[in-house]
C-alpha positions as CSV (number, residue, x, y, z in Angstrom):
1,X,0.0,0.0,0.0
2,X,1.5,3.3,-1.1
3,X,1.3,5.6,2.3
4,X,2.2,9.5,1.0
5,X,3.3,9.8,-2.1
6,X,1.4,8.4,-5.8
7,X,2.7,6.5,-8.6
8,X,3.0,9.6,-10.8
9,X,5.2,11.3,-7.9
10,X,7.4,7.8,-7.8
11,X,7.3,7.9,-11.2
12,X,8.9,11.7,-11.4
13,X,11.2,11.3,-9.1
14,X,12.7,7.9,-10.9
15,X,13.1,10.3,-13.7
16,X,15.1,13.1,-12.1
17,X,17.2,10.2,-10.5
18,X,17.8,8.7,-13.7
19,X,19.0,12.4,-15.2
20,X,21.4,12.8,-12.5
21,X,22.9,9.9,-12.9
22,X,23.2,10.8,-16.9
23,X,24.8,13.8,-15.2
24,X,27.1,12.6,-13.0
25,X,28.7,10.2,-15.7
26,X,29.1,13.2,-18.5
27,X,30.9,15.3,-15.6
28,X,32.6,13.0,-13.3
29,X,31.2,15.6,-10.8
30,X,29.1,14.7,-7.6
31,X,27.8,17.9,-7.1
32,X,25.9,18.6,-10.5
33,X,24.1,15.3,-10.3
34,X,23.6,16.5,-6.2
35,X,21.9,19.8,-7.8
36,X,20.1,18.3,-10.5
37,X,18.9,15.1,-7.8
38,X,17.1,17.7,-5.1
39,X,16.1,20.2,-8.0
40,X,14.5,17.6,-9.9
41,X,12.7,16.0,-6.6
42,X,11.8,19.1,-5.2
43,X,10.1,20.3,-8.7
44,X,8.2,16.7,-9.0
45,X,6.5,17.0,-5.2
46,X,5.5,20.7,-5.7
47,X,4.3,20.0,-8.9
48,X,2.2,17.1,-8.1
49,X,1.4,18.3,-4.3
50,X,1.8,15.5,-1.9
51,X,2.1,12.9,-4.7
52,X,-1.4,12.1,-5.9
53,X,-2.5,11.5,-2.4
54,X,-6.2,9.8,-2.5
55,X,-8.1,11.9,-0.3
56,X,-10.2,10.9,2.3
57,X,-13.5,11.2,2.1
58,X,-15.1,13.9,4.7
59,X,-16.1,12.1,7.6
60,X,-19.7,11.2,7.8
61,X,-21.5,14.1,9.6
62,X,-24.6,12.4,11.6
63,X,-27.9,12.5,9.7
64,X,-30.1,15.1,11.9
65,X,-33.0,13.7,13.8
66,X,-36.4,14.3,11.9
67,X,-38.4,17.2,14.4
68,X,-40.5,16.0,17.0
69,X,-44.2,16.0,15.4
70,X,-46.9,18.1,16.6
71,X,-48.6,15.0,17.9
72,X,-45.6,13.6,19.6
73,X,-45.0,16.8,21.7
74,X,-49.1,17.5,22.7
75,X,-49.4,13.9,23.8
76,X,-47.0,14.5,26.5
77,X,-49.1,16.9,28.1
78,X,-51.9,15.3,30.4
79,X,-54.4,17.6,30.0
80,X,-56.2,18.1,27.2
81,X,-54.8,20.6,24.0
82,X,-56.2,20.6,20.8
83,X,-54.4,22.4,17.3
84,X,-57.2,23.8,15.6
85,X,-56.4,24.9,11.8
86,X,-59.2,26.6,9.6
87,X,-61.7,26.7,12.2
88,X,-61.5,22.4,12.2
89,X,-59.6,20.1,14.6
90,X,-55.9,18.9,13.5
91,X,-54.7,17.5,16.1
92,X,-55.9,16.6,19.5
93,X,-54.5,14.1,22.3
94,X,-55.6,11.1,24.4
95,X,-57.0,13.6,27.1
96,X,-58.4,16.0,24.4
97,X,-60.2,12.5,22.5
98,X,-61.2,10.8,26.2
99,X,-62.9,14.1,27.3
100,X,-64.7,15.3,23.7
101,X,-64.6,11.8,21.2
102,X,-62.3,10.2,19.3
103,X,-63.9,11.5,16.3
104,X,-63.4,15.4,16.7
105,X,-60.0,15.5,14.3
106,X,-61.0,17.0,11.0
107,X,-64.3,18.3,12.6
108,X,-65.5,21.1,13.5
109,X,-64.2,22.8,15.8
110,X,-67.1,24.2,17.4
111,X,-68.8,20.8,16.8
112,X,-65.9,19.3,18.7
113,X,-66.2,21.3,21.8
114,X,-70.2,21.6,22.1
115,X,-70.3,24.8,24.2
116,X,-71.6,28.3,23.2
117,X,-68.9,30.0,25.1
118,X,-66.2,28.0,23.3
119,X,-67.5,28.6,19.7
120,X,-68.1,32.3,20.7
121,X,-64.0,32.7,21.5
122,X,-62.6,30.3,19.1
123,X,-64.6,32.2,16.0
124,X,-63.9,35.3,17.1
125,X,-60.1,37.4,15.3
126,X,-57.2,37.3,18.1
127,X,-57.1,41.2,20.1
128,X,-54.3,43.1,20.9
129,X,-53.0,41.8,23.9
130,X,-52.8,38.1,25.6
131,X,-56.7,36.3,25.5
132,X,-58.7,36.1,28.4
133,X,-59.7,32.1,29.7
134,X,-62.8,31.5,29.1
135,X,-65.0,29.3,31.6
136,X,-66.7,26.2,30.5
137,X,-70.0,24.5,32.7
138,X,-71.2,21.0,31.6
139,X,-68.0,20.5,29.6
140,X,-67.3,16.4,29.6
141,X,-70.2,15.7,32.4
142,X,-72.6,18.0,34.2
143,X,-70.6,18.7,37.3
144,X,-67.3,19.2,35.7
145,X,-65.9,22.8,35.0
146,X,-63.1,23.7,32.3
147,X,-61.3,27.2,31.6
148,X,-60.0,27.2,28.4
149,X,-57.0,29.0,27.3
150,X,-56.0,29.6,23.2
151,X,-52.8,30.3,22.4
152,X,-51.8,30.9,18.4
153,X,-48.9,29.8,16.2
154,X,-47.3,32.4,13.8
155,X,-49.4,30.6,10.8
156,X,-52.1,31.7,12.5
157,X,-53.2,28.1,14.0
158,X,-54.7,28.2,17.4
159,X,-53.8,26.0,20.1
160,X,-56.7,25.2,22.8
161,X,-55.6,24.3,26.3
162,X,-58.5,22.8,28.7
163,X,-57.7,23.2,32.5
164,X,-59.7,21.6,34.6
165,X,-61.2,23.5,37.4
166,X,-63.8,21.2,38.7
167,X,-62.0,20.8,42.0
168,X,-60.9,24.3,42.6
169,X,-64.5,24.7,41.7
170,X,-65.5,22.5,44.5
171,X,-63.1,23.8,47.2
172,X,-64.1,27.6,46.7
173,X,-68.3,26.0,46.5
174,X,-67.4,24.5,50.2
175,X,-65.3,27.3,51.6
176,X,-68.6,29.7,50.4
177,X,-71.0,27.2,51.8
178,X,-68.8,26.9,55.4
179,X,-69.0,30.9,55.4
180,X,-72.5,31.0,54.8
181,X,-74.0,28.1,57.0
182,X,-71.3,29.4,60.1
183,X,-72.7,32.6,59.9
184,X,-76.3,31.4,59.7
185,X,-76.2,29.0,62.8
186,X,-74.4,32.2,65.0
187,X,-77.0,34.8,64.2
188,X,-79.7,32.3,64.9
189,X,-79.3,31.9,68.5
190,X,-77.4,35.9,68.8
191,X,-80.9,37.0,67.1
192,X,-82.7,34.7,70.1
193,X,-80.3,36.6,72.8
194,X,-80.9,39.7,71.5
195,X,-84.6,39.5,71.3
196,X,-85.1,37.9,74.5
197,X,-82.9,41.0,76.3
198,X,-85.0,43.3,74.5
199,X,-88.5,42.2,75.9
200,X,-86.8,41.8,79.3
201,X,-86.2,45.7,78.9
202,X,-89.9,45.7,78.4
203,X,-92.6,44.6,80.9
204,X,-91.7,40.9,80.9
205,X,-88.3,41.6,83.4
206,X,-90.8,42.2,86.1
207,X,-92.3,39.0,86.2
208,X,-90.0,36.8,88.4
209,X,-90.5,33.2,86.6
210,X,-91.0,34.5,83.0
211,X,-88.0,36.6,83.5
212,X,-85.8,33.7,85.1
213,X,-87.4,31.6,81.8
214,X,-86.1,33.7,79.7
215,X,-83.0,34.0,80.9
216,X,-82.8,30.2,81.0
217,X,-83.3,30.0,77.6
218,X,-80.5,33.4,77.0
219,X,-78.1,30.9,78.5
220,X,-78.9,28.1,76.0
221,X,-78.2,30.2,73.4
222,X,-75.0,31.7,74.7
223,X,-73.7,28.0,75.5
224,X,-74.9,26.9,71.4
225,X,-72.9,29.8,70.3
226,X,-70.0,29.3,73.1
227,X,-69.6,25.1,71.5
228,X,-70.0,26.2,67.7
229,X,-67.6,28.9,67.9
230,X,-65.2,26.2,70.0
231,X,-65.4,23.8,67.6
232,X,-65.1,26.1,64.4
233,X,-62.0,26.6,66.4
234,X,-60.9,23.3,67.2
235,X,-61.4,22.5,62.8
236,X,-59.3,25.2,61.7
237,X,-56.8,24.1,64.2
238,X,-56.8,20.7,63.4
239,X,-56.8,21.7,59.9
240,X,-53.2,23.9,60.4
241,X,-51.8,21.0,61.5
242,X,-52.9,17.8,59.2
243,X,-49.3,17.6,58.0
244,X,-48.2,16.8,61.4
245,X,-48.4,13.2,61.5
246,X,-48.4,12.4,65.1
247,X,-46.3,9.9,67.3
248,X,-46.6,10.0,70.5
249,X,-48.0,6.7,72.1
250,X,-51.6,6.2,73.3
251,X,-52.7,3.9,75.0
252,X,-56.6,3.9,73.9
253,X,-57.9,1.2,76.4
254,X,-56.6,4.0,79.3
255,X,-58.4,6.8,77.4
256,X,-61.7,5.1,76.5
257,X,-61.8,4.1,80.4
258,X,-61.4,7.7,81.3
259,X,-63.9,8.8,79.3
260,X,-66.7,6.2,79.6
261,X,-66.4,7.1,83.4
262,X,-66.5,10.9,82.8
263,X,-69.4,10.8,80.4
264,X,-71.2,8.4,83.2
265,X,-70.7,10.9,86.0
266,X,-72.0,13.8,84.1
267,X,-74.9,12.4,82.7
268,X,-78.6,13.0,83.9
269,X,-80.0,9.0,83.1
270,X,-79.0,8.1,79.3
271,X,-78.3,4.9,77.7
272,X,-76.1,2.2,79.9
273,X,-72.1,2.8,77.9
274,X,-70.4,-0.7,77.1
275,X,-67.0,-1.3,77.1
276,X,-65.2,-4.0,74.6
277,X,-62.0,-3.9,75.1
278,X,-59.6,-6.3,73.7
279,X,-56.1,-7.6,76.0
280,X,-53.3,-6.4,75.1
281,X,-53.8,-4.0,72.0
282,X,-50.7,-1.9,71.2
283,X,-50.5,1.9,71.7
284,X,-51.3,4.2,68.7
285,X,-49.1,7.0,67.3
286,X,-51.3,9.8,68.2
287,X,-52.3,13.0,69.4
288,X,-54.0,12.2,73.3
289,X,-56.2,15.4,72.9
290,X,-57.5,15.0,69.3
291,X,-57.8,11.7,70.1
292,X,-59.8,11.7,73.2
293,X,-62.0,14.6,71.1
294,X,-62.7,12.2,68.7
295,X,-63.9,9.5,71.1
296,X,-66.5,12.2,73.1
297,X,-67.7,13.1,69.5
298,X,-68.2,9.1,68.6
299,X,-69.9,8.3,71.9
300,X,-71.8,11.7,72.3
301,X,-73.9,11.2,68.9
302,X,-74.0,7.6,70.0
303,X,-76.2,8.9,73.2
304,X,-77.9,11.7,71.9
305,X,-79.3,10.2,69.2
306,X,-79.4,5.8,70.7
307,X,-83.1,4.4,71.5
308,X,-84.1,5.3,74.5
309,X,-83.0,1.9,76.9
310,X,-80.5,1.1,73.9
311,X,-77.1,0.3,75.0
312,X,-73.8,2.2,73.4
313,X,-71.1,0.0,72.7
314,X,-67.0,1.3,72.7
315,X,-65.1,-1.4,70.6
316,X,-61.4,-1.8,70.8
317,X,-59.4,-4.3,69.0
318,X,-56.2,-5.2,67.2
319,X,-57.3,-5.6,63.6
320,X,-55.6,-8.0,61.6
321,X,-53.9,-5.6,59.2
322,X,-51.8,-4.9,62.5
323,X,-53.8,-1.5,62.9
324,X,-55.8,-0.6,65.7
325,X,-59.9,-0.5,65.5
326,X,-62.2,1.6,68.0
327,X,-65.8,1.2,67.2
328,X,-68.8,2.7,68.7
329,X,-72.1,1.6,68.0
330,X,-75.7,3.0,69.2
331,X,-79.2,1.0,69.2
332,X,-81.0,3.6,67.5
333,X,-83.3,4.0,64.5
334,X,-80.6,4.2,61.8
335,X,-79.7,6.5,59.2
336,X,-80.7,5.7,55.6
337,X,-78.1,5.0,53.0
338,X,-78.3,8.1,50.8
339,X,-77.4,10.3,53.8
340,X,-74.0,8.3,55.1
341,X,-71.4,9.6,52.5
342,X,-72.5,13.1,53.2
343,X,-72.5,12.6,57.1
344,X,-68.5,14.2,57.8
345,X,-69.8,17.1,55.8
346,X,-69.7,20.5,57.6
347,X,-73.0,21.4,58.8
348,X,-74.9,18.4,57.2
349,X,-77.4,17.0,59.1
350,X,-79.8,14.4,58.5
351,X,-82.3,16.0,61.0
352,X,-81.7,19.4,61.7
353,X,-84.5,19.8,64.7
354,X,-83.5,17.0,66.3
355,X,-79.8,17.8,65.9
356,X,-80.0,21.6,67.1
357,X,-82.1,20.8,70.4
358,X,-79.6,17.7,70.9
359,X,-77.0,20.9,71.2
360,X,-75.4,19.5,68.0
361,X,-73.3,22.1,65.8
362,X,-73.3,20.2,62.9
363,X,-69.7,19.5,62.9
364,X,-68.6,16.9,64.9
365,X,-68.2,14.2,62.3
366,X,-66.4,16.5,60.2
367,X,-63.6,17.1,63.1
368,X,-63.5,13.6,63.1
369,X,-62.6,13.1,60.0
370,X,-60.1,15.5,59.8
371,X,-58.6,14.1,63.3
372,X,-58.6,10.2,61.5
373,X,-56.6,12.1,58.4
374,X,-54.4,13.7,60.3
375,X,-53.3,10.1,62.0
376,X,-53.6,8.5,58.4
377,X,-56.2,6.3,59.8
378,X,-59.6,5.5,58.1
379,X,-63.1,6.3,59.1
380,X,-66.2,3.9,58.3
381,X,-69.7,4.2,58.9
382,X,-72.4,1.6,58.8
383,X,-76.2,1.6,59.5
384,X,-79.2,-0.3,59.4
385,X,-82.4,1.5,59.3
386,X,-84.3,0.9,62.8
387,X,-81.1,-1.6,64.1
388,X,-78.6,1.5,64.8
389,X,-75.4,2.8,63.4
390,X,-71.8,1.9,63.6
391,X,-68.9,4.0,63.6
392,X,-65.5,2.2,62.8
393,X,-62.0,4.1,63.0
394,X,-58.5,2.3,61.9
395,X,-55.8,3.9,63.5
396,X,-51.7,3.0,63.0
397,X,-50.2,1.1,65.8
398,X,-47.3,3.2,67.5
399,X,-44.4,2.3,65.7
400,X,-45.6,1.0,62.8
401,X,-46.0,2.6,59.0
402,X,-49.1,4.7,59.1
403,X,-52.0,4.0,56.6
404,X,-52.8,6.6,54.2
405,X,-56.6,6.2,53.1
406,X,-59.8,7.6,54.4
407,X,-63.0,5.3,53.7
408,X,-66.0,6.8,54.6
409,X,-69.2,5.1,54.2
């Protein structure tokens, strides 16, 4: 293999070689041959550069990657985004086809998102400045609530972003509701106070007995607003500190003793309070406060709203997922199966005259619920129409992992 110089440069250089020889033999000198040797070499290599070297081809550059498709980049987004060209559907991804059918590319656009809102914005020329989001009701199902944002390509293309805001939606409904409903049961019984001090201004503070009545029921009214603004408390509270898992032992035999005898001292007759408690259950990680608030909410509702002569039952057990139950069940009439998921709600009550002279605020239940969360227990509730109702509560065993889900029934 020739490395350097080609067979025309060998082929030179043999020449000049061959002419200094002729040289040297008509002159008997060294040095004229010498001259005519390097002249003649030096001549063949500039003249023929390197000697014919073969070049090497350029080294192959790496073929560029073909561009990411449109498709390819919108189906990596998880919320729905449609490209809409010439008014009609060009592309759209898996979110985009679950929410508004498989069939909306090459349709319509304003077929393909069925909302008078929607067609109103995407029909109408681009302003000035950025677009506005425009808020979609009904949008996929009834309930569900979209804002939709359009962005546009510099060919003029439009690209349609769905958010969806159903549960932002539903936490700003529930934070208005709270508002609304706290305010309503306060000025109930301050509008009772009021009234009643008024009239005892009047001729009615003369009279001994209908003046010591009414300043029976003031007190009532005082002590309704005194627990509701306590346990409005008590939720936000327990709400500022749901991130705090606890884990500090507990023993709950101990507690549930100490409050079965409490709530049997205070009471004025009532229904008898059994105890079930199963040897040798472990400690929970928990919070001794919220927990023993939890068990006076259980067993409260248990006797305020129990059969008169029923029996109210405190469960406790190791259950054999290695987490602690507590159960508390009442002999009362029941509550029927379209009211249980809604029973933790604030304020909900399944009868509201019965509940506000029980000296109910409407939410216990939801403080237990948030007390369960915030020990990443679960909460279950069962109930048989004219049998009585059962409240079950998993809690983690102190120094094991804690469970994450809350069941309610």
């Amino acid at each position: 293999m020739l490395n350097g110089f080609g067979l025309r440069t060998l082929t030179a250089i043999g020449i000049v070689a061959v002419a200094a020889v002729a040289v040297f033999a008509i002159e008997s000198d060294i040095q004229p041959a010498l001259v005519t040797l390097i002249g003649g070499i030096a001549a063949a290599l500039i003249a023929t550069g390197t000697g014919d070297l073969t070049p090497h081809p350029p080294a192959p550059t790496e073929a560029p990657r073909p561009a990411e498709s449109v498709q390819d980049v919108i189906e990596a987004i998880v919320e729905p985004i449609l490209i809409v060209s010439d008014s009609r559907v060009a592309h759209a991804n898996d979110a985009a086809r679950a929410l508004l059918g498989k069939h909306i590319i090459g349709q319509d656009v304003r077929l393909a998102i069925r909302h008078p809102g929607a067609a109103e914005r995407l029909t109408s020329p681009p302003g000035d400045g950025p677009e506005t989001p425009v808020n979609l009701v009904g949008l996929g199902a009834r309930e569900q609530r979209w804002e939709m944002r359009i962005g546009r390509t510099a060919s003029g293309a439009q690209i349609v972003h769905l958010v969806d805001q159903t549960d932002s939606y539903a936490a700003e409904r529930m934070r208005i509701d709270f508002v609304a409903n706290a305010s309503h049961e306060l000025r109930t019984p301050l509008a009772s106070i009021l009234g009643y001090i008024e009239t005892l201004g009047e001729e009615a503070g003369e009279e001994k007995d209908l003046r010591n009545r009414f300043l029976r029921i003031m007190f009532d009214e005082a002590r309704r607003m005194q627990r509701l603004i306590e346990d409005l408390i008590s939720l936000s509270r327990i709400e500022a500190e749901k991130y705090r898992l606890p884990d500090t032992p507990v023993d709950l035999s101990l507690l549930i003793k100490e409050i079965r005898s409490e709530l049997v001292d205070a009471r004025d007759g009532g229904p008898p309070i059994i105890s079930a408690l199963q040897d040798d259950v472990p400690p929970v990680s928990g919070d001794r406060a919220q927990l023993s608030q939890v068990l006076h909410n259980l067993i409260g509702n248990a006797m305020k709203y129990g059969r008169k002569g029923g029996a109210v039952t405190v469960g406790l057990e190791r259950h054999p997922t290695g987490m602690v139950r507590v159960l508390v069940r009442d002999e009362g009439d029941g509550i029927a199966p379209e009211h249980l998921p809604r029973l933790t709600e604030r304020f909900y009550r399944v009868d509201a005259g019965r509940s506000r002279a029980a000296g109910g605020t409407g939410l216990g239940l939801a403080i237990v619920k948030h007390i369960v969360e915030r020990h990443r227990g679960r909460l279950d509730i069962e109930s048989t129409l004219g049998e009585g109702t059962t409240v079950k509560i998993l809690l983690p065993a102190h120094g094991t992992p804690a469970g994450s889900a809350v069941i309610k029934r």
